[in-house]
matplotlib code that plots the C-alpha trace (Angstrom):
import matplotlib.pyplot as plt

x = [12.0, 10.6, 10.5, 7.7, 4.7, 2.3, 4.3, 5.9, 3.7, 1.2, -1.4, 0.3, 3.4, 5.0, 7.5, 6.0, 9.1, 9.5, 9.6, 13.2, 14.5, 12.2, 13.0, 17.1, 16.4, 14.1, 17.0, 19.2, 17.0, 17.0, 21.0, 21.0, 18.6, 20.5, 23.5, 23.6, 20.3, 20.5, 18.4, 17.8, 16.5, 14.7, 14.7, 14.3, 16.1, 16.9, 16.1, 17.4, 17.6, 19.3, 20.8, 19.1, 21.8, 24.1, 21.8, 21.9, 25.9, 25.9, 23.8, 26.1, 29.1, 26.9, 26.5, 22.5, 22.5, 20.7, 19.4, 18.2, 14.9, 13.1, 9.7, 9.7, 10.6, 9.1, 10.1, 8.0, 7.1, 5.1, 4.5, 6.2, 5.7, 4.7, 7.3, 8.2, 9.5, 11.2, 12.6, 13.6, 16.4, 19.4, 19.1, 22.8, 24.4, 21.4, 20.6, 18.0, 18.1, 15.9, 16.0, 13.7, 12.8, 11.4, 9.9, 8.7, 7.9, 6.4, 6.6, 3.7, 2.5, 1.0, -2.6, -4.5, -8.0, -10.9, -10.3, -12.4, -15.4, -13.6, -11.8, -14.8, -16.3, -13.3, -12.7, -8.9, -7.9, -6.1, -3.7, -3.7, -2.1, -4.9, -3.1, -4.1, -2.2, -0.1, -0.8, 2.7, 5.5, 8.1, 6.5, 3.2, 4.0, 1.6, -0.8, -3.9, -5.2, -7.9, -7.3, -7.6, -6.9, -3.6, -2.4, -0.1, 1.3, 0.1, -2.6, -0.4, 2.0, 3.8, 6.9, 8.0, 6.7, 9.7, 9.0, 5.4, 5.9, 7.6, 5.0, 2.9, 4.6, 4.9, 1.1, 0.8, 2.9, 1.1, -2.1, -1.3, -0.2, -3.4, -5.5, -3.4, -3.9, -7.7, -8.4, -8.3, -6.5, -8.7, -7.3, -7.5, -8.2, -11.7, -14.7, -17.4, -21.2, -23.0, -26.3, -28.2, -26.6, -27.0, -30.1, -29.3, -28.6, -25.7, -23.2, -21.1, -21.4, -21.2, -18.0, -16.4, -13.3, -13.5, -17.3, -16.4, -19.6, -23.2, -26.8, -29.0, -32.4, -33.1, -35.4, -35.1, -34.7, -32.3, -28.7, -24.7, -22.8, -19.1, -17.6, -14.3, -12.4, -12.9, -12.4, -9.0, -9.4, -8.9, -11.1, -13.7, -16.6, -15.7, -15.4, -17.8, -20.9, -23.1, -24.6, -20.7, -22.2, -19.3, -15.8, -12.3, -11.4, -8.3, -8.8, -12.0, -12.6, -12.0, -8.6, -7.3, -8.2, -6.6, -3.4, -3.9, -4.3, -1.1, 1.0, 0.4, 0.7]
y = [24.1, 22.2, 18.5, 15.5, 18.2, 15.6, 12.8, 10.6, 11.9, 9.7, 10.6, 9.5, 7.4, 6.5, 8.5, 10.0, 9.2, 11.2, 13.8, 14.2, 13.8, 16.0, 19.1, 18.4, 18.3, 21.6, 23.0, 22.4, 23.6, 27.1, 27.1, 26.7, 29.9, 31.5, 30.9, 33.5, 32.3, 30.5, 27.7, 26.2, 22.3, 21.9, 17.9, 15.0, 12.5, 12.8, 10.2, 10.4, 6.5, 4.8, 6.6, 9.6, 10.5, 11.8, 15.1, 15.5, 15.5, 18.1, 20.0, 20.0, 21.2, 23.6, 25.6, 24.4, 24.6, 21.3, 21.7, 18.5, 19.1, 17.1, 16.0, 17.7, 21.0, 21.5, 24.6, 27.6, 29.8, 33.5, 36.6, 39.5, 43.1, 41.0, 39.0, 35.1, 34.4, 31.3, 29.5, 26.1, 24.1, 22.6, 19.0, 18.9, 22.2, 22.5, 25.8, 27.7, 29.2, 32.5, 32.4, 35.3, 33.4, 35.3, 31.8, 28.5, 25.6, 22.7, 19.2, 17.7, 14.4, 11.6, 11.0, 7.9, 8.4, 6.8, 3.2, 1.3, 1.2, 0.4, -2.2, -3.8, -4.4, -5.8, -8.1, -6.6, -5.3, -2.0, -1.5, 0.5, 3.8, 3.2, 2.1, -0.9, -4.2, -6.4, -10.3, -11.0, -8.1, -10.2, -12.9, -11.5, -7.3, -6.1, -9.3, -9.2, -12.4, -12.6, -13.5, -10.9, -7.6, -5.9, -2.6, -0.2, 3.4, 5.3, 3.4, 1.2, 3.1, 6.5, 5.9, 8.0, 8.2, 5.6, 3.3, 3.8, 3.0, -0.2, -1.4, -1.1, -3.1, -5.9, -5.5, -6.2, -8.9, -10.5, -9.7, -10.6, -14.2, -14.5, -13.7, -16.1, -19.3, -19.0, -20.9, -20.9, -23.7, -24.4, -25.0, -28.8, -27.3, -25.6, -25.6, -27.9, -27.8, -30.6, -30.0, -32.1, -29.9, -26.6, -24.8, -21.4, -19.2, -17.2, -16.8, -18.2, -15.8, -12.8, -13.6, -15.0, -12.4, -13.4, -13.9, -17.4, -18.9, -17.7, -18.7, -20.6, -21.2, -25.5, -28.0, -28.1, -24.4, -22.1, -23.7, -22.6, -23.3, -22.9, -20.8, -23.2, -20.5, -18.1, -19.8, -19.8, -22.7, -20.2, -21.9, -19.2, -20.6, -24.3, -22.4, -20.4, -22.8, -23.3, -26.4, -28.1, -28.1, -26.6, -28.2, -27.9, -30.7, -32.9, -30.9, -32.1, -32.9, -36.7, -35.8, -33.5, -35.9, -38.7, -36.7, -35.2, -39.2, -40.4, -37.6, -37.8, -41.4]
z = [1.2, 4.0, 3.8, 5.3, 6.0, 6.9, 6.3, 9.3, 11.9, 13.9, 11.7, 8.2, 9.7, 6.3, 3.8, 0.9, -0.3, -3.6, -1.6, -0.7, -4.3, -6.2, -3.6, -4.5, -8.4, -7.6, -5.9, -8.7, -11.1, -9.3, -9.0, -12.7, -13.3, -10.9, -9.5, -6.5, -5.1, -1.6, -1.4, 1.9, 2.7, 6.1, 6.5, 8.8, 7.1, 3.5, 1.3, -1.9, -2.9, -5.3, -7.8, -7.0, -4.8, -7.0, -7.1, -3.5, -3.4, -6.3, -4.5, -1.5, -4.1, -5.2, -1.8, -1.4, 2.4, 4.4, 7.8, 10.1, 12.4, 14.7, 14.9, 18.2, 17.1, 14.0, 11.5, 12.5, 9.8, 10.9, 8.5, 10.0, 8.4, 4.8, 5.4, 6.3, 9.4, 10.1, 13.2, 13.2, 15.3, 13.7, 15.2, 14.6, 16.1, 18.5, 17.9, 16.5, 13.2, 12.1, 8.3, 6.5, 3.1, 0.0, -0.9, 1.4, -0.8, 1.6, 0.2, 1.4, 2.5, -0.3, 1.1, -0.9, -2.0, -0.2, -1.3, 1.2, -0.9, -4.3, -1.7, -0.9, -4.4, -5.5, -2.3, -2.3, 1.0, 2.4, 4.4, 7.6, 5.7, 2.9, 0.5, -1.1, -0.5, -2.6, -2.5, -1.7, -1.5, -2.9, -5.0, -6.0, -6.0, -8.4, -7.7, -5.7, -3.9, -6.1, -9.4, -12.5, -10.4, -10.2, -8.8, -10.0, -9.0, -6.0, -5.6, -4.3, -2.3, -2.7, -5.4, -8.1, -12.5, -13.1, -10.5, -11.5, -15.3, -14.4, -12.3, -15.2, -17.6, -15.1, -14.6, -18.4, -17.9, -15.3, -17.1, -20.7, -18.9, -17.4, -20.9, -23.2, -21.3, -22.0, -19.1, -15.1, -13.0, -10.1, -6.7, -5.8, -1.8, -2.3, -0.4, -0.8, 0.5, 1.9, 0.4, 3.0, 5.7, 4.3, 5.6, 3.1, 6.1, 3.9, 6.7, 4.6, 1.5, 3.9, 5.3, 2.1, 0.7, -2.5, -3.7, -3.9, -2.5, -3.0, -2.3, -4.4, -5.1, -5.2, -5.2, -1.6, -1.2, -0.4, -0.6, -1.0, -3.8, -4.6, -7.4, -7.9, -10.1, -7.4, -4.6, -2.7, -0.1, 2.7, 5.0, 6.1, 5.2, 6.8, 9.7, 9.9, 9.0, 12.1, 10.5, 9.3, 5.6, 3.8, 4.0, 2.4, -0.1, 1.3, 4.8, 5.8, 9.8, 10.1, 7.3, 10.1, 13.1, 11.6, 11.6, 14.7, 16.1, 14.3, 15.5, 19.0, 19.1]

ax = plt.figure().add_subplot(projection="3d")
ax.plot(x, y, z, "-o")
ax.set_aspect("equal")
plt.show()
């Protein structure tokens, strides 16, 4: 078994991370069908977290051989007469191991699906590995920053069925908390448009993250309005606005000049 093929390379940097602990319980699972097979691990660091390592050190007691490799000197498997070939380097003894297999199982890498167009009709972002983002990792895990939308499982990042299921539940949670209040607190720090500045260029609906301003048709044309459930006070739009039309309530220019004055005095 050969562990992180296309995972933790420059291409896909992080740990598929279920990786490690299904190829021991495999392992296992092969020692108990038969006890004089020799199953060997090829690995670059074993992660078997949490509780999960009790089945790597019954796999040791069990004779299930483990062999460290570097990124730099990868396994190399041939076919030789109909048969696997396979050199690798023991990162540990330094020397290079030829090991004829019957069978090579590769755990390969956890790619995510092609979120950036979901991403962008949602307003939820993605990270650099493309896998979409929490609002907050600690405080906010299943959350999004806009409201209503949650994430869960490998959409989220590589984690086992278990670690899957109980993000779930706390999705409900989150969700079910959300539906029974059968109503929406709006932020006291949302944007608000000047309609006798605003000449309806949109600028300001282009750039906005989470839909929370839009173009209108007026009496005096074309104008933006605020969605105040949506809106997050994040400041784009105030900063953004060639004309100064839209500003934040309680953080409006003179607000933040007035402070500026009384702290530098």
């Amino acid at each position: 078994m050969i562990q992180c093929v296309g995972s933790r390379i420059p291409e896909r940097p992080y740990c598929s991370r279920i990786c490690c602990s299904m190829a021991v319980k495999n392992a296992l699972k092969l020692k108990a069908l038969n006890p004089h097979v020799e199953v060997t691990v090829l690995y670059r660091d074993l992660r078997t977290y949490g509780f999960l390592e009790r089945f790597y050190t019954q796999a040791r007691k069990e004779g299930i051989l483990f062999v460290p490799y570097d990124l730099d000197s990868k396994p190399d498997l041939t076919l030789v007469e109909d048969r696997f070939r396979l050199k690798v380097k023991d990162a540990l003894l330094g020397e290079e191991l030829d090991i004829r297999p019957d069978l090579v199982v590769l755990s390969s890498a956890i790619v995510p699906h092609e979120n950036e167009a979901l991403a962008k009709m949602l307003k939820v972002p993605v990270g650099s590995n493309g896998f979409f983002l929490e609002a907050h990792a600690k405080l906010r895990p299943v959350d999004f920053a806009t409201d209503g939308i949650f994430v869960a499982g490998l959409a989220h990042y590589p984690k086992s069925i278990r670690e899957s299921l109980a993000q779930a539940d706390a999705v409900v949670a989150r969700a079910t908390a959300t539906l029974a209040k059968g109503f929406i607190n709006v932020l006291p720090t949302i944007s608000e448009v000047d309609p006798e500045r605003c000449f309806g260029c949109g600028l300001c609906e282009s750039l906005c993250p989470f839909n929370a301003i839009r173009i209108v048709e007026t009496e005096k044309g074309k104008k933006s309005e605020t969605i105040a459930a949506l809106c997050k006070g994040c400041g784009i739009c105030s900063a953004s606005c060639p004309q100064k039309a839209v500003t934040i309530q309680h953080f409006s220019d003179t607000q933040l000049e007035a402070q500026i004055e009384a702290l530098a005095s």
